[in-house]
N, CA, C and O of each residue as an XYZ file, in Angstrom:
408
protein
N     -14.764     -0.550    -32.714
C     -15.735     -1.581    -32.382
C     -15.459     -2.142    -30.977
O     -16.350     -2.351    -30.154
N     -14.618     -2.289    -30.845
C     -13.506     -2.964    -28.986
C     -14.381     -2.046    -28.061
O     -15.365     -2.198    -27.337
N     -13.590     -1.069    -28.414
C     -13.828      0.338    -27.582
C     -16.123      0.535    -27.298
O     -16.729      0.487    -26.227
N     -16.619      0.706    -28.503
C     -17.837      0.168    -28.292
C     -18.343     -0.374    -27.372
O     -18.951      0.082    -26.404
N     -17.971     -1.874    -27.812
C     -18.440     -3.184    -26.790
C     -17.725     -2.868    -25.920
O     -18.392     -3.596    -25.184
N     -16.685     -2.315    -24.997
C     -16.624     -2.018    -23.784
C     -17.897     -0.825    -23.127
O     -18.435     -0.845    -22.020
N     -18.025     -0.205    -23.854
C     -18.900      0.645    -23.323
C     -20.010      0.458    -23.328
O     -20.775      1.104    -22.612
N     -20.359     -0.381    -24.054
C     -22.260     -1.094    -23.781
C     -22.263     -1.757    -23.055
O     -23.259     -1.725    -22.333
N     -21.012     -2.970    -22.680
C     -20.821     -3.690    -21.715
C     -20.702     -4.050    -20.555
O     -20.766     -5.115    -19.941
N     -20.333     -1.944    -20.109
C     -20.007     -1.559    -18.748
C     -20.960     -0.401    -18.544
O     -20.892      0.416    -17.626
N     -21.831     -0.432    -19.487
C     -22.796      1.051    -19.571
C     -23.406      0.770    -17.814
O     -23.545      1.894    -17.331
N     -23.685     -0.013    -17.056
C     -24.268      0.127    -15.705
C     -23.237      0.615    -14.773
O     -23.655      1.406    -13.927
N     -22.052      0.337    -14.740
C     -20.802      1.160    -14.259
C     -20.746      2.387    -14.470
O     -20.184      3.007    -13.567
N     -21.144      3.040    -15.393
C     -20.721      4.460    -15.712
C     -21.829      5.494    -15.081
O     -21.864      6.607    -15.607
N     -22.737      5.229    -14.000
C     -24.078      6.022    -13.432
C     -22.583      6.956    -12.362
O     -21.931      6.762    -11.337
N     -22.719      8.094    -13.593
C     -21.488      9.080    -12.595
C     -22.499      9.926    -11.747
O     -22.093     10.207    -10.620
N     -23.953     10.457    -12.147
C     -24.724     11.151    -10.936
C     -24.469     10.572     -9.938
O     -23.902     11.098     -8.980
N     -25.112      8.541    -10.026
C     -25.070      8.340     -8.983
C     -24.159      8.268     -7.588
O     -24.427      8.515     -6.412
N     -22.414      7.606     -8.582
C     -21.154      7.959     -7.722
C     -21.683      9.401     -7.007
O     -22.209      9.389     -5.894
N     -21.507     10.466     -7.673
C     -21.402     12.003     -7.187
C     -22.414     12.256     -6.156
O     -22.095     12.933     -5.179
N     -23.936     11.650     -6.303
C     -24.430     11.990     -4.909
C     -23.766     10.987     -3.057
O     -23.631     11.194     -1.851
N     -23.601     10.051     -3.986
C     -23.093      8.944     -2.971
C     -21.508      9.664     -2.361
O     -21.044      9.252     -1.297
N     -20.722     10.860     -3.250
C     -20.027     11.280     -2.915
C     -18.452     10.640     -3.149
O     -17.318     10.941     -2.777
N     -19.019      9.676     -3.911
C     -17.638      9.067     -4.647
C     -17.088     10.082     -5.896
O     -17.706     10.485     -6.881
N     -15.556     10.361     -5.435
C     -14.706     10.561     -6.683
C     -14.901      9.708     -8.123
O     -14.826      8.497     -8.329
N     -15.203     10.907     -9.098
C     -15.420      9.924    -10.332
C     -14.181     10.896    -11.147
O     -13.729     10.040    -11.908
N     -13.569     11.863    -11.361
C     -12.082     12.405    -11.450
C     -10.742     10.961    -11.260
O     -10.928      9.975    -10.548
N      -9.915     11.128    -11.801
C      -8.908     10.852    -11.818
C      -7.991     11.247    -10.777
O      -7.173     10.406    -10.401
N      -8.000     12.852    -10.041
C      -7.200     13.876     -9.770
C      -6.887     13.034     -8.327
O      -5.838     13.211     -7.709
N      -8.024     12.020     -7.844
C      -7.668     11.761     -5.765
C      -6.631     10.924     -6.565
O      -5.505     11.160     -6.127
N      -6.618      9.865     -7.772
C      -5.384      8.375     -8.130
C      -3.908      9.468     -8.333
O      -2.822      9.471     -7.753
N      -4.385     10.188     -9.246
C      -3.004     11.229     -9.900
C      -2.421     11.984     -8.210
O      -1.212     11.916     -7.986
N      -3.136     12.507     -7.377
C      -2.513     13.199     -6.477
C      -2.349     11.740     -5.489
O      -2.190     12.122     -4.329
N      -2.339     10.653     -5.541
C      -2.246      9.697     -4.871
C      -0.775      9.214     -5.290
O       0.190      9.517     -4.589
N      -0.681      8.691     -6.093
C       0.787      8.703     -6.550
C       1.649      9.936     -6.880
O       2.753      9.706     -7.373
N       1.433     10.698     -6.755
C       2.465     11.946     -6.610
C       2.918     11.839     -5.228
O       4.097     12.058     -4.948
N       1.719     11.390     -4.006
C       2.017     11.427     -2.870
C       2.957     10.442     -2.119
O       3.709     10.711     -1.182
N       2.694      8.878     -2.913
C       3.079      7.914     -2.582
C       4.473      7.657     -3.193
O       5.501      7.180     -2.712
N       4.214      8.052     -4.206
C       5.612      7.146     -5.400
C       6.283      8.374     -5.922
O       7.476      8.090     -6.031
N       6.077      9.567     -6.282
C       6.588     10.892     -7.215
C       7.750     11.647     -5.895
O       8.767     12.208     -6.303
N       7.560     11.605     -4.862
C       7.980     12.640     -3.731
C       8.974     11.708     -3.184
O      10.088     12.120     -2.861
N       8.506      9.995     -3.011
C       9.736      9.540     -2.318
C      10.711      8.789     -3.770
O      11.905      9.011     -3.574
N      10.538      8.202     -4.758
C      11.041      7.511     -5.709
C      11.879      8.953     -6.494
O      13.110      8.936     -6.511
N      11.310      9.863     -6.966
C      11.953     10.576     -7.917
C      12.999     11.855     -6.916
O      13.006     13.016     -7.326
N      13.677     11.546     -5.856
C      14.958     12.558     -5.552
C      15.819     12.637     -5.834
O      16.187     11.601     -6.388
N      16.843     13.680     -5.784
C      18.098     13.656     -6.662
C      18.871     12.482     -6.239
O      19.021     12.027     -5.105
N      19.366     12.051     -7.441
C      20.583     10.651     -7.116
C      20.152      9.533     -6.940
O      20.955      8.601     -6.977
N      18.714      9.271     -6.686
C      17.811      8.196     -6.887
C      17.656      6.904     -8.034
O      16.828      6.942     -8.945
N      18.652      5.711     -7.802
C      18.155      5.069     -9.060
C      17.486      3.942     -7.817
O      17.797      3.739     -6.643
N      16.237      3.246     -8.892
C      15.885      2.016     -8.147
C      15.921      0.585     -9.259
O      15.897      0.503    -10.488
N      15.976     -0.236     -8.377
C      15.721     -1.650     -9.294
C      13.731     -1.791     -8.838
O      12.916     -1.195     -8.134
N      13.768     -2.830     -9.668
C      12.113     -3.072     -9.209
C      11.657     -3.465     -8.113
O      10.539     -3.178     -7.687
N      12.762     -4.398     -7.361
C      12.315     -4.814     -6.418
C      12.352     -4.112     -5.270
O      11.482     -4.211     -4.405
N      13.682     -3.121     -5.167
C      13.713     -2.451     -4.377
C      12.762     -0.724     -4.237
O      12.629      0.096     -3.329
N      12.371     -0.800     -5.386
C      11.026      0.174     -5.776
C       9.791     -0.333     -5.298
O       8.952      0.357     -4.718
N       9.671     -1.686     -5.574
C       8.391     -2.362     -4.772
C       8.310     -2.246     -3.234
O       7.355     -1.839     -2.573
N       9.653     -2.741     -2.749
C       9.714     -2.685     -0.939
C       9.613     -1.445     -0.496
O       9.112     -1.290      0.618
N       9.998     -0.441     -1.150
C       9.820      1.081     -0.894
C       8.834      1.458     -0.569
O       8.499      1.764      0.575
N       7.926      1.510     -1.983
C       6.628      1.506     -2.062
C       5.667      1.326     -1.299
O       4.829      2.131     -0.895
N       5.855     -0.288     -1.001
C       4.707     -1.285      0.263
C       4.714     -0.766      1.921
O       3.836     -0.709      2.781
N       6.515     -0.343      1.887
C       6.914      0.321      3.148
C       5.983      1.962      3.681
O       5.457      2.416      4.698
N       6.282      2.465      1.943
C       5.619      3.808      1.775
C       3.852      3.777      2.352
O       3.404      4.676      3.065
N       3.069      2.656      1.916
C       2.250      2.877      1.666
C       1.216      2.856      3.219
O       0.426      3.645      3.737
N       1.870      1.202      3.624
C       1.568      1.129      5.219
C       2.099      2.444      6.092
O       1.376      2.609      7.075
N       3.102      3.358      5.999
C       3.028      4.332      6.486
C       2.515      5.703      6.768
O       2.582      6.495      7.708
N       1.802      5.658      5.196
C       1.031      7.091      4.971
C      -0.140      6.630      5.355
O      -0.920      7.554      5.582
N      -0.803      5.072      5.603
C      -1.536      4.896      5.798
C      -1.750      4.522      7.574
O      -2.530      3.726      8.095
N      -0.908      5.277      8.098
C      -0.949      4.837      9.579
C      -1.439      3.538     10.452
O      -2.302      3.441     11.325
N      -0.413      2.434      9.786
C      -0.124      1.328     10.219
C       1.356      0.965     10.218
O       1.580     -0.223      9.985
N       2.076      1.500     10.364
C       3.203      1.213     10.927
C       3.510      0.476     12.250
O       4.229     -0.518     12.346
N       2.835      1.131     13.302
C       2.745      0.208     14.536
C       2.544     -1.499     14.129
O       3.417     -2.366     14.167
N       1.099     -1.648     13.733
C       0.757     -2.969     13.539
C       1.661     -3.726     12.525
O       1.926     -4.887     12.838
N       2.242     -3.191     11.213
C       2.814     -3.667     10.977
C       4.245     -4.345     11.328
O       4.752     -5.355     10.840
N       4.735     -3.470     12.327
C       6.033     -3.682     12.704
C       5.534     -4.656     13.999
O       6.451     -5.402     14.345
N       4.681     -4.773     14.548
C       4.417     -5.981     15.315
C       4.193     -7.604     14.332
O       4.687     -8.716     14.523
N       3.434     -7.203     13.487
C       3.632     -8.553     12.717
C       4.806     -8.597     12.511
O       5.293     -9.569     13.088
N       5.470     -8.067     12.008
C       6.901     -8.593     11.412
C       7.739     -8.890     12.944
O       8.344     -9.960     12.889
N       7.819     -8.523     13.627
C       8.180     -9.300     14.606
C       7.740    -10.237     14.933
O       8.452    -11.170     15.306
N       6.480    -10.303     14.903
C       6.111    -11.682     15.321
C       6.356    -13.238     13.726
O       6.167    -14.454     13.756
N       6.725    -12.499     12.857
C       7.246    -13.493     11.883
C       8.505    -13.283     11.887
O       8.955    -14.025     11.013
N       9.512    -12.588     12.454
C      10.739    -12.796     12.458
C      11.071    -14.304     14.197
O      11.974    -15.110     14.419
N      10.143    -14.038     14.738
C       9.760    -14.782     16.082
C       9.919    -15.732     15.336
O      11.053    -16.046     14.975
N       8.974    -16.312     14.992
C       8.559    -17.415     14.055
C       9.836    -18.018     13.305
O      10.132    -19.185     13.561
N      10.625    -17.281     12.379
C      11.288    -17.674     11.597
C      12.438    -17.874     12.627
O      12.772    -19.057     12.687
N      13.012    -17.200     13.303
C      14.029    -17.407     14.180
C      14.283    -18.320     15.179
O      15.386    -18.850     15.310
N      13.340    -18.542     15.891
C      12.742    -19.245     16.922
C      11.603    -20.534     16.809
O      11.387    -21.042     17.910
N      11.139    -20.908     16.118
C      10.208    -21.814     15.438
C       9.825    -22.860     16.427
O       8.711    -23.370     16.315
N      10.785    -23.310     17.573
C      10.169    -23.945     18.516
C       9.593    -23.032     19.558
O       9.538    -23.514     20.689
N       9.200    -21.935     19.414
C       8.761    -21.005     20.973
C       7.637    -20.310     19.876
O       7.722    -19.869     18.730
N       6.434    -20.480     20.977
C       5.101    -19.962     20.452
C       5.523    -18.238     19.835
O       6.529    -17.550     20.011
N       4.804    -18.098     19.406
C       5.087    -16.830     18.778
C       4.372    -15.440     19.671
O       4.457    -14.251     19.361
N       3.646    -16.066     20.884
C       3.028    -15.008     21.503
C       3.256    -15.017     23.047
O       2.591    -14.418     23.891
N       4.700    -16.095     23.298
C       5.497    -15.778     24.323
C       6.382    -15.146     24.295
O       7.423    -15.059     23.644
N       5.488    -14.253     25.769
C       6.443    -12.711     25.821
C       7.887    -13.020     26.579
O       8.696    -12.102     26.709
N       8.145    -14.213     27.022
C       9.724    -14.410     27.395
C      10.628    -14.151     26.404
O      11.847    -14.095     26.567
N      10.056    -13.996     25.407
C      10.975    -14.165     23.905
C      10.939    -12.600     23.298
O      10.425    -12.533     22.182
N      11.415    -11.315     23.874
C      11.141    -10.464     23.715
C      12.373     -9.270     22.265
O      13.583     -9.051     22.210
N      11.850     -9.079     21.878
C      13.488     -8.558     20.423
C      13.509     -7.325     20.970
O      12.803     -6.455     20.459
N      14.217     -7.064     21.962
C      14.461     -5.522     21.611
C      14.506     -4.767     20.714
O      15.013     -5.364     19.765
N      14.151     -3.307     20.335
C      14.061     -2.442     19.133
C      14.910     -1.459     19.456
O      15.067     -1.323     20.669
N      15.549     -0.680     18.717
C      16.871     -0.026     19.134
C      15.817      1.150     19.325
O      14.763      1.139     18.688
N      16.137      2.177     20.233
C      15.916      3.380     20.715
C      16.096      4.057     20.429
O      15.798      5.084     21.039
C-alpha cells in the first residue's frame, strides 16, 4: 500500500520518454559508474582503513578535483586561511601573500 501511494503520488515524475528525448539519464549506470569513479578507486586500496570523517574530507577533496576546481578552490581556502590567520588585514590584500611550496 506505501509503495502504491508513492507511485500515484510521484506518477508526474516518472514521464521516462520525456527525460529520454530531453536526453536525460533515466538508468542508474551514470550514479553506479559515478561512485566507482569517485569513492570505489580512491577509498577501497590495499591497506586502506578510513574513519568517517576522514572518508568525508577525502571524498569532498575527491570530488572538487574530478570536477576541475581545484584551482578555485585552493584560492578560497587561502583566502580563509587569510582570514583566520590574519583577521586584521583585508583578505584581498596582496601584501599578505602565503607562499605555496613548489
Amino acid at each position: 500500500e506505501k509503495v502504491l501511494g508513492y507511485f500515484i503520488n510521484n506518477a508526474e515524475r516518472m514521464n521516462y520518454a520525456e527525460y529520454l528525448a530531453a536526453g536525460y539519464p533515466i538508468a542508474s549506470g551514470v550514479i553506479e559508474g559515478a561512485c566507482r569513479t569517485v569513492i570505489k578507486d580512491r577509498m577501497e586500496r590495499s591497506g586502506m582503513r578510513w574513519v568517517f570523517a576522514g572518508a568525508h574530507a577525502m571524498m569532498s577533496l575527491r570530488s572538487i578535483d574530478l570536477s576541475d576546481l581545484w584551482d578555485d578552490f585552493l584560492r578560497y581556502r587561502i583566502e580563509k586561511e587569510k582570514l583566520r590567520l590574519y583577521p586584521g588585514i583585508a583578505a584581498n590584500d596582496d601584501s599578505m601573500s602565503i607562499p605555496l611550496v613548489a
